[in-house]
C-alpha positions as YAML, in Angstrom:
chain: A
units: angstrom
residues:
- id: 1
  name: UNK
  ca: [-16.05, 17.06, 26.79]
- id: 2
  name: UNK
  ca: [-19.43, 15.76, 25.31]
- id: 3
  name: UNK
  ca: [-19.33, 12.19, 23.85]
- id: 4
  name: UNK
  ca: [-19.81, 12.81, 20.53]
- id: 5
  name: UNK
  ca: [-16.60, 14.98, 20.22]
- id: 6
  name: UNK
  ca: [-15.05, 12.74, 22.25]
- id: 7
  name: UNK
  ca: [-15.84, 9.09, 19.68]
- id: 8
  name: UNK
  ca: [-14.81, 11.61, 17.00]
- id: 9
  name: UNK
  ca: [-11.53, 12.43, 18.13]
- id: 10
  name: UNK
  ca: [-11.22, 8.32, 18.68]
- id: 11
  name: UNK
  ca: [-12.24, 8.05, 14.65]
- id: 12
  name: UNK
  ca: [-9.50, 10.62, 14.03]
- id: 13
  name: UNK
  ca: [-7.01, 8.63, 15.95]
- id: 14
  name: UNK
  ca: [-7.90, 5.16, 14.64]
- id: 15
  name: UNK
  ca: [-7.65, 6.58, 10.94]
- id: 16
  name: UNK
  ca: [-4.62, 9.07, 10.92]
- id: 17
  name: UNK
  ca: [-2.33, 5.88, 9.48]
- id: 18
  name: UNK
  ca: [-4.83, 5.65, 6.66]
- id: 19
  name: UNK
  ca: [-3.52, 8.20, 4.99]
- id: 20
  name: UNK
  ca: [-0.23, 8.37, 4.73]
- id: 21
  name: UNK
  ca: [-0.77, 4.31, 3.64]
- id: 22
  name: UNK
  ca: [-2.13, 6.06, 0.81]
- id: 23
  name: UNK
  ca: [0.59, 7.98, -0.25]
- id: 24
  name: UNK
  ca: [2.71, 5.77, 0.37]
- id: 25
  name: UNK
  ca: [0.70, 3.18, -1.87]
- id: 26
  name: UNK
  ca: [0.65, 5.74, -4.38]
- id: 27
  name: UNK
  ca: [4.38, 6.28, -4.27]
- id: 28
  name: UNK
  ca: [5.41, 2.89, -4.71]
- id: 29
  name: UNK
  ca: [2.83, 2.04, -7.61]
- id: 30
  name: UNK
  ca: [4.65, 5.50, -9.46]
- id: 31
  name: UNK
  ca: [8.01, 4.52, -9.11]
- id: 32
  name: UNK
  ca: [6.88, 1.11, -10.42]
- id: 33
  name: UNK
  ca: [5.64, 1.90, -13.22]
- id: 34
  name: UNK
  ca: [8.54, 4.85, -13.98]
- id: 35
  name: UNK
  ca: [11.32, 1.75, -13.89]
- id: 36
  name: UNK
  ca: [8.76, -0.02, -16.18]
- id: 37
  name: UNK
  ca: [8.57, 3.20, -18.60]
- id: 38
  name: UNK
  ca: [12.02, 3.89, -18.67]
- id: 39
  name: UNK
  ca: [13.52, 0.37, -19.08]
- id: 40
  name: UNK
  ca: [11.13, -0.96, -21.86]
- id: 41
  name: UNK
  ca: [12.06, 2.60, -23.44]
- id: 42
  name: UNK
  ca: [8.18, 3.46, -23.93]
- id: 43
  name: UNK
  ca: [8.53, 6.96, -24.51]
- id: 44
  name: UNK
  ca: [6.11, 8.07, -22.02]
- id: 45
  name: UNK
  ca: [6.33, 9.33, -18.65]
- id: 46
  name: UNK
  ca: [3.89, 8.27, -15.37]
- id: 47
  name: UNK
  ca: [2.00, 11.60, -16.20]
- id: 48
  name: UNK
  ca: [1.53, 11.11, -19.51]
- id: 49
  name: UNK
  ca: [0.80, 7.32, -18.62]
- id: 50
  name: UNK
  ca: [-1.98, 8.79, -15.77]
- id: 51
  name: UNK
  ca: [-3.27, 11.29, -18.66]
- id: 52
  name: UNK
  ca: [-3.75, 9.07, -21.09]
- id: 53
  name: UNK
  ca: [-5.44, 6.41, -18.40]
- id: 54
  name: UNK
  ca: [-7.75, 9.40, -17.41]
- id: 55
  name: UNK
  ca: [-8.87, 10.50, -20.71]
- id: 56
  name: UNK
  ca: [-9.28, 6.92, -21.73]
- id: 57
  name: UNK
  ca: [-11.97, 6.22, -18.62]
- id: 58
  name: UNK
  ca: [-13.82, 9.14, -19.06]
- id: 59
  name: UNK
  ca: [-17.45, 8.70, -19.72]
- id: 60
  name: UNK
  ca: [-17.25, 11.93, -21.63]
- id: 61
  name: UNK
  ca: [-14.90, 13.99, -23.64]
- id: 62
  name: UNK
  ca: [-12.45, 16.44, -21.11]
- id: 63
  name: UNK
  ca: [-10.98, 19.54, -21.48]
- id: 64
  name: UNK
  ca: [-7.82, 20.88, -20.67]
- id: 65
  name: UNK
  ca: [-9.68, 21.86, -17.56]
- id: 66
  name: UNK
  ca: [-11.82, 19.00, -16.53]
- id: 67
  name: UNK
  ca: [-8.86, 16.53, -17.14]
- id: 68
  name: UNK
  ca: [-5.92, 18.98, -14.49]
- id: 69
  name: UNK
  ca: [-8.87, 18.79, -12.01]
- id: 70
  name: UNK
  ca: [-9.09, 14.74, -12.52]
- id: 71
  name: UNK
  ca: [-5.12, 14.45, -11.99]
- id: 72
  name: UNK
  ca: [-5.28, 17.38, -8.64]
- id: 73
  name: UNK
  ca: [-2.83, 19.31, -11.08]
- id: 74
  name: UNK
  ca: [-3.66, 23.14, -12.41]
- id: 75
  name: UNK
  ca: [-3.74, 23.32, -16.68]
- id: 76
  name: UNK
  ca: [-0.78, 24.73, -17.46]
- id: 77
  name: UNK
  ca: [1.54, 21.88, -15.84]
- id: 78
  name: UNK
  ca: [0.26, 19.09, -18.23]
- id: 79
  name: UNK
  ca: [0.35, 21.13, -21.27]
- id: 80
  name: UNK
  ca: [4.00, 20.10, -21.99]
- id: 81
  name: UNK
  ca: [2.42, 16.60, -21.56]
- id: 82
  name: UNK
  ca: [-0.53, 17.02, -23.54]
- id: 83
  name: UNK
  ca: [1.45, 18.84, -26.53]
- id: 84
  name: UNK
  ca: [4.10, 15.15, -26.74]
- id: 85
  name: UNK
  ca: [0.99, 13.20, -26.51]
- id: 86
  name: UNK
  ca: [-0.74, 15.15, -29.22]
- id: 87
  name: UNK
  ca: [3.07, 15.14, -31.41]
- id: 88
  name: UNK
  ca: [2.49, 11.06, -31.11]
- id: 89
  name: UNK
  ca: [-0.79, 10.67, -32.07]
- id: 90
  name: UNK
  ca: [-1.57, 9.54, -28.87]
- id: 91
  name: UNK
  ca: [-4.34, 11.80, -28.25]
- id: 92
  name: UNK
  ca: [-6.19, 14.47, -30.50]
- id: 93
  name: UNK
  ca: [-7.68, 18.07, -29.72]
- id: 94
  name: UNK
  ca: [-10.59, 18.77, -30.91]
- id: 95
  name: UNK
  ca: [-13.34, 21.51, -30.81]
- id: 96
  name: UNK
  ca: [-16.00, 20.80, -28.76]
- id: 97
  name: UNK
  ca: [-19.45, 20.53, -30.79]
- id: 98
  name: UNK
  ca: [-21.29, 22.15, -27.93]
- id: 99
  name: UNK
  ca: [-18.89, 24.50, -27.24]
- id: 100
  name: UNK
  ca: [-16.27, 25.65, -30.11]
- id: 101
  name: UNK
  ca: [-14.26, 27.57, -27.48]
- id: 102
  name: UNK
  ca: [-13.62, 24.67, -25.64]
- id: 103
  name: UNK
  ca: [-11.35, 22.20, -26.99]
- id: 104
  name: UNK
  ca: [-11.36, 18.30, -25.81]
- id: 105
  name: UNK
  ca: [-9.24, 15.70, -25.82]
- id: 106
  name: UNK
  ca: [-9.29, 12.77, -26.99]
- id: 107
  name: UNK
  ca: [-7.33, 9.20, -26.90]
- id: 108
  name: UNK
  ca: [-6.36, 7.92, -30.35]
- id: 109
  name: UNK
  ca: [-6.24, 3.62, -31.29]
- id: 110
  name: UNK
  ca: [-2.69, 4.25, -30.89]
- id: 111
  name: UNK
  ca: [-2.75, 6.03, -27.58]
- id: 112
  name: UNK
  ca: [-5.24, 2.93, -26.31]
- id: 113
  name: UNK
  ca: [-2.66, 0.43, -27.23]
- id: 114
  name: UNK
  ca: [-0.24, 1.95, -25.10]
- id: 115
  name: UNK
  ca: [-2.63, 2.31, -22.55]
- id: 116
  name: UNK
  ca: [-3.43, -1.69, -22.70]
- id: 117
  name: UNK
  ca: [0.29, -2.40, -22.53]
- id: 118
  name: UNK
  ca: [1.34, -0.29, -19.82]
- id: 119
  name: UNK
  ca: [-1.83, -0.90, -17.83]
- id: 120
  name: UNK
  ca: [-1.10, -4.50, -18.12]
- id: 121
  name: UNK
  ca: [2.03, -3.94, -16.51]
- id: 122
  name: UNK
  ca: [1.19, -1.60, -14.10]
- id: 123
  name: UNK
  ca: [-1.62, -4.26, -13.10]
- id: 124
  name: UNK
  ca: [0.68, -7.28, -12.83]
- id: 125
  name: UNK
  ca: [2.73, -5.44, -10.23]
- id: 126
  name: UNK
  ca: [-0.33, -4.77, -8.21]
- id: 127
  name: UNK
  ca: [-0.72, -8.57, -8.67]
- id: 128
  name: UNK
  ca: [2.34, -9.64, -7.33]
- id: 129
  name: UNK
  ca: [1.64, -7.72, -4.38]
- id: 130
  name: UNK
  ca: [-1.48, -9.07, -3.64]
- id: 131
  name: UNK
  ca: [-0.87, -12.41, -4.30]
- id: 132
  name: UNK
  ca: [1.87, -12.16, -1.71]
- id: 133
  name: UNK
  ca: [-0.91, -11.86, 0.94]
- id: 134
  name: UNK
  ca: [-2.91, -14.47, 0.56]
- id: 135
  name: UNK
  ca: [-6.42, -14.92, -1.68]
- id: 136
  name: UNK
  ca: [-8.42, -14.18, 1.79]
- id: 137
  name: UNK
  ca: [-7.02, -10.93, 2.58]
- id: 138
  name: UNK
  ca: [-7.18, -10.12, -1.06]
- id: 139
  name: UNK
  ca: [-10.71, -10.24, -0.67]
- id: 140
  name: UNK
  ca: [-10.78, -8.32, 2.17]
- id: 141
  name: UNK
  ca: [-8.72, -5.71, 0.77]
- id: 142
  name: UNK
  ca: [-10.62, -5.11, -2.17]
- id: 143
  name: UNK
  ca: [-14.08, -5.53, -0.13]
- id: 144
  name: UNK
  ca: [-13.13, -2.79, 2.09]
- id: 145
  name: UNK
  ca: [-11.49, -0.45, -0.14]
- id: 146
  name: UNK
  ca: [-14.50, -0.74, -2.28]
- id: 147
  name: UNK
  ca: [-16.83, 0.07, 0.32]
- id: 148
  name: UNK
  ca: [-14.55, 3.28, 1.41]
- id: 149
  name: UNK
  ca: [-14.93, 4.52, -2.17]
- id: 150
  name: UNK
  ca: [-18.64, 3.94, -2.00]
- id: 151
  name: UNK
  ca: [-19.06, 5.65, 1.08]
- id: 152
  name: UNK
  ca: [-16.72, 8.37, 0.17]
- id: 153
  name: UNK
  ca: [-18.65, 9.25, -2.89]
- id: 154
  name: UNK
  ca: [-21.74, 9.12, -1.11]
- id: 155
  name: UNK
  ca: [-20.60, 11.65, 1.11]
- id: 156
  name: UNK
  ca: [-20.16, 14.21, -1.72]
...
């Protein structure tokens, strides 16, 4: 077997946990912040919660289209979503000025309030985590996982 295939099959090895750590991050952090949503009685869900977060860090304006490919979902399963937001005022369709067959979304004053107080929360218990480990491997945490993001999007 030549060596290179060989020290990649080694990488493969060392980072299979990674992954799942991921998920498993991910799963936690959601069922978090759907105890948070349902016992403060916010009215939203985690999806809408994730929409609204997405739509409110966008650099741009998104469509229906743009924002399902942000959240790895396909358009028609956050319609339902995007139609309570809308009936809220928590977001607004609009026609986009480049493009009048494409409509945009948009986050409202209200819909960045809610955004500020559930992101708060949702931050706190990311917090509490982390302060649980010490300030040193904080900063190791958030050092490395930074530079895997870097070097991720570099890739593309």
């Amino acid at each position: 077997m030549p060596a290179s295939h060989e020290n990649t099959m080694k990488r493969r090895e060392r980072v299979k946990p990674i992954h799942p750590l991921f998920f498993q991050i991910m799963k936690y952090a959601r069922t978090d912040l759907d105890a948070w949503l349902h016992k403060t009685k916010s009215g939203i869900t985690s999806l809408q919660f994730g929409i609204l977060r997405t739509i409110g860090a966008a650099k741009k304006p998104l469509s229906f289209n743009e924002l399902a490919r942000h959240l790895f979902l396909r358009p028609p399963s956050i319609l339902p979503s995007i139609d309570t937001l809308e009936k809220r005022k928590y977001i607004t369709r609009r026609p986009d000025a480049a493009d009048r067959r494409k409509i945009i979304l948009l986050i409202t004053a209200k819909g960045k309030r809610m955004l500020v107080r559930v992101g708060t929360q949702h931050r706190d218990s990311i917090m509490r985590a982390l302060k649980k480990m010490g300030e040193r491997k904080e900063q190791q945490l958030i050092s490395l996982l930074e530079e895997l993001v870097e070097r991720i999007h570099l890739k593309k």
